[in-house]
Structures are given as structure tokens and as C-alpha cells.
C-alpha positions as CSV (number, residue, x, y, z in Angstrom):
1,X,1.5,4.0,-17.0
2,X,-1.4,2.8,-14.2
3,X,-3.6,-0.5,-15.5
4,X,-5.2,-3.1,-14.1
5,X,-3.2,-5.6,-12.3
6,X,-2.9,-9.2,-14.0
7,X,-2.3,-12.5,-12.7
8,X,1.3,-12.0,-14.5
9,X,1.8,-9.2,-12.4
10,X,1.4,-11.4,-9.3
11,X,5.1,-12.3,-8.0
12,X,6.2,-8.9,-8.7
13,X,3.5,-7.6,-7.0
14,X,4.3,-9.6,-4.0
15,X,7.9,-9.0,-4.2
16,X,7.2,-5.1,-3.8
17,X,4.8,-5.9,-1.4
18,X,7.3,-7.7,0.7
19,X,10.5,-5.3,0.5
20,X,8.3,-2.4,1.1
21,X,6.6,-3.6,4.1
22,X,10.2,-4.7,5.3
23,X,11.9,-1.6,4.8
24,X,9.1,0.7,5.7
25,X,7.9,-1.1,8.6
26,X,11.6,-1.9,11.1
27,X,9.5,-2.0,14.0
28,X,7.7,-5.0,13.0
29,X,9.7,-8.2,13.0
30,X,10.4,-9.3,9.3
31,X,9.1,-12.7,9.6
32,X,5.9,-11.3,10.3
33,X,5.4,-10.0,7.1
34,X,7.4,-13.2,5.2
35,X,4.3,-15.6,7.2
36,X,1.8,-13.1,5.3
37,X,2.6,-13.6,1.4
38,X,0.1,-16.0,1.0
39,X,-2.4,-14.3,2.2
40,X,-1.8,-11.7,0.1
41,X,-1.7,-13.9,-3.0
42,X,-4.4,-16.0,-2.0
43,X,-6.6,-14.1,0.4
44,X,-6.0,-9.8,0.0
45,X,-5.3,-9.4,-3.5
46,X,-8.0,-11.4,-5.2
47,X,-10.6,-9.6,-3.1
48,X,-9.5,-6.2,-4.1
49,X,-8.9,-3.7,-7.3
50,X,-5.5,-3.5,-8.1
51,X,-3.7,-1.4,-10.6
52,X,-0.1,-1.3,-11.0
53,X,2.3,1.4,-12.1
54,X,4.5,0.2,-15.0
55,X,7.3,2.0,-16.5
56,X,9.4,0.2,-19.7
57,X,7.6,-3.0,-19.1
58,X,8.8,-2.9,-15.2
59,X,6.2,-2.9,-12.3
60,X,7.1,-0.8,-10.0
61,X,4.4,-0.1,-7.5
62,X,0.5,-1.2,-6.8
63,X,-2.1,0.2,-4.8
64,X,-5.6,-1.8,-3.9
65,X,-8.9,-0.7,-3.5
66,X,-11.6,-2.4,-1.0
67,X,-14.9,-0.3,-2.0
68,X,-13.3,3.3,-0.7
69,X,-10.8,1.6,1.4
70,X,-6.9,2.4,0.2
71,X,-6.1,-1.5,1.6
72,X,-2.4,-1.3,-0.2
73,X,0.0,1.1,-1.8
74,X,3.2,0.1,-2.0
75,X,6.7,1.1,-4.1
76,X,9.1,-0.7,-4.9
77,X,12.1,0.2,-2.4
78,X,14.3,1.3,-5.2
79,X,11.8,3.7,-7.0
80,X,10.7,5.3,-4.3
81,X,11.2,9.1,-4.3
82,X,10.1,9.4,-8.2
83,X,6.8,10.0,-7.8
84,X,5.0,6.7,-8.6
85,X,3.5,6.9,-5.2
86,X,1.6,10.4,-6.1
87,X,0.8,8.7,-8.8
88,X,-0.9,5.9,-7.8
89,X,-2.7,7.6,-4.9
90,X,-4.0,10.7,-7.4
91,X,-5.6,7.6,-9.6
92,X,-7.1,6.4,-6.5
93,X,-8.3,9.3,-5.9
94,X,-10.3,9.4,-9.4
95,X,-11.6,6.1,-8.7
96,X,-12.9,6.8,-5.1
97,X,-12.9,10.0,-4.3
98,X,-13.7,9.6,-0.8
99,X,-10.6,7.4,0.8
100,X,-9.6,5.8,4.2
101,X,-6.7,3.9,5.0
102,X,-4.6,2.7,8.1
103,X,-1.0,3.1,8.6
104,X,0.9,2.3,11.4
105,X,1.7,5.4,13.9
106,X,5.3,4.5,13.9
107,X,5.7,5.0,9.5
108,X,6.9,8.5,9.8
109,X,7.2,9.2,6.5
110,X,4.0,7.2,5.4
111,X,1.6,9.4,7.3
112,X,3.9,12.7,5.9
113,X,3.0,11.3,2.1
114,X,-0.9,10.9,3.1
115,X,-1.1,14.5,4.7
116,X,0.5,15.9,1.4
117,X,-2.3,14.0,-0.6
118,X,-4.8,15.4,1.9
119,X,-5.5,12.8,3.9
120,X,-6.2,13.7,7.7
121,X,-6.3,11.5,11.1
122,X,-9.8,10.5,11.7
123,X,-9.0,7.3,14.3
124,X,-6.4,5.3,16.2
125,X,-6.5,1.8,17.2
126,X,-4.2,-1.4,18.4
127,X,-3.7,-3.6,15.4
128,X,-4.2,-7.1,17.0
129,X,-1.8,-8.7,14.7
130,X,1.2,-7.0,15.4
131,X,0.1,-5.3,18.5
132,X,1.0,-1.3,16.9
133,X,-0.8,1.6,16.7
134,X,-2.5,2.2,13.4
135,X,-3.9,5.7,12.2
136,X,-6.9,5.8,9.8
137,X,-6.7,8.9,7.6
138,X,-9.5,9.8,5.1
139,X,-9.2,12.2,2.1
């Protein structure tokens, strides 16, 4: 089931968060993304629509919204390849049905989910924070 995120949801939203951006992102020092959870909780998060994916009372994946910007969607490492992720990104798509979104050149298999949903490389650019190449794809 996809709802609205909750302020109970928070530290397992974060936790997801975390070990996906870990796993999915090995050419970006780990630290880096353990010195950005509180901005997350405190800065990305409250200034976005959030829905989580819940299965038996289990969150197992978010995605945020910033107007028709896809700003996060994320699976938990150990439920990835079940579909939550088509999930999440075909409710997206019913809430804004025009989306853009940024992913680092390096995530492979990142940009391969996006082309499947139908999203297409529109820009690339040097993300000053880590100092990668990021893709923005639009639907």
C-alpha cells in the first residue's frame, strides 16, 4: 500500500534513505551521505510530499515530490527487485504527470529503471557537492 508519509515513518525513512544511497551510489564516499541525514530529516523531507510503500505494517520504500520534481525514491536494499520501485514511480506519475529528476551518470541500473518508466535524458551537469555527473530525465 502507498500513503502519505508520517512523522512515525521518519527513522525508517531515513534508514532506507541511507542504505540505498550507500549501496547504490559506491562511487561516492559513504561518509558523505552519513554527514547528510539531517538534512534530510530536518531540511529535504519536510519541504517535500512524501508517500511511503508499506507492506504488513513494514515501510519499505518512499519517493518525494518537489512540485513535478521526483527529489527521492528510494528502496529499501533488501526489497529491491519486487517491484515497490514501479510502484512508487507509477503513483508519482498520477500525481505529476509531467516528472524530472537527477541521477548520477555513474547509477547504471538507476538510469535503466527510469528509461523503462519512460523517462528520457534531457541535461547533464557537475553536482557541486560530490563533484559527479548528474543526468536529468523527464517523463
Amino acid at each position: 500500500m502507498i500513503r502519505e508519509f508520517t512523522e512515525e515513518d521518519l527513522d525508517c525513512v531515513l534508514k532506507i534513505w541511507l542504505s540505498a544511497s550507500v549501496e547504490a551510489h559506491a562511487f561516492v564516499e559513504p561518509l558523505f551521505w552519513h554527514q547528510r541525514v539531517d538534512e534530510m530529516r530536518n531540511k529535504y523531507l519536510p519541504n517535500s510530499d512524501t508517500f511511503v510503500y508499506e507492506r504488513a505494517g513494514r515501510v519499505l520504500g518512499f519517493y518525494s515530490l518537489v512540485n513535478t520534481n521526483l527529489a527521492a525514491l528510494f528502496v529499501d536494499p533488501q526489497a529491491q527487485g519486487d517491484g515497490i520501485g514501479m510502484r512508487l514511480i507509477t503513483d508519482a506519475k498520477e500525481k505529476s504527470q509531467a516528472l524530472s529528476l537527477s541521477v548520477y551518470k555513474h547509477n547504471c541500473r538507476a538510469i535503466g529503471f527510469y528509461h523503462r518508466c519512460g523517462f528520457s535524458i534531457v541535461d547533464e551537469s557537475l553536482d557541486p557537492h560530490t563533484g559527479h555527473i548528474q543526468l536529468t530525465m523527464s517523463s
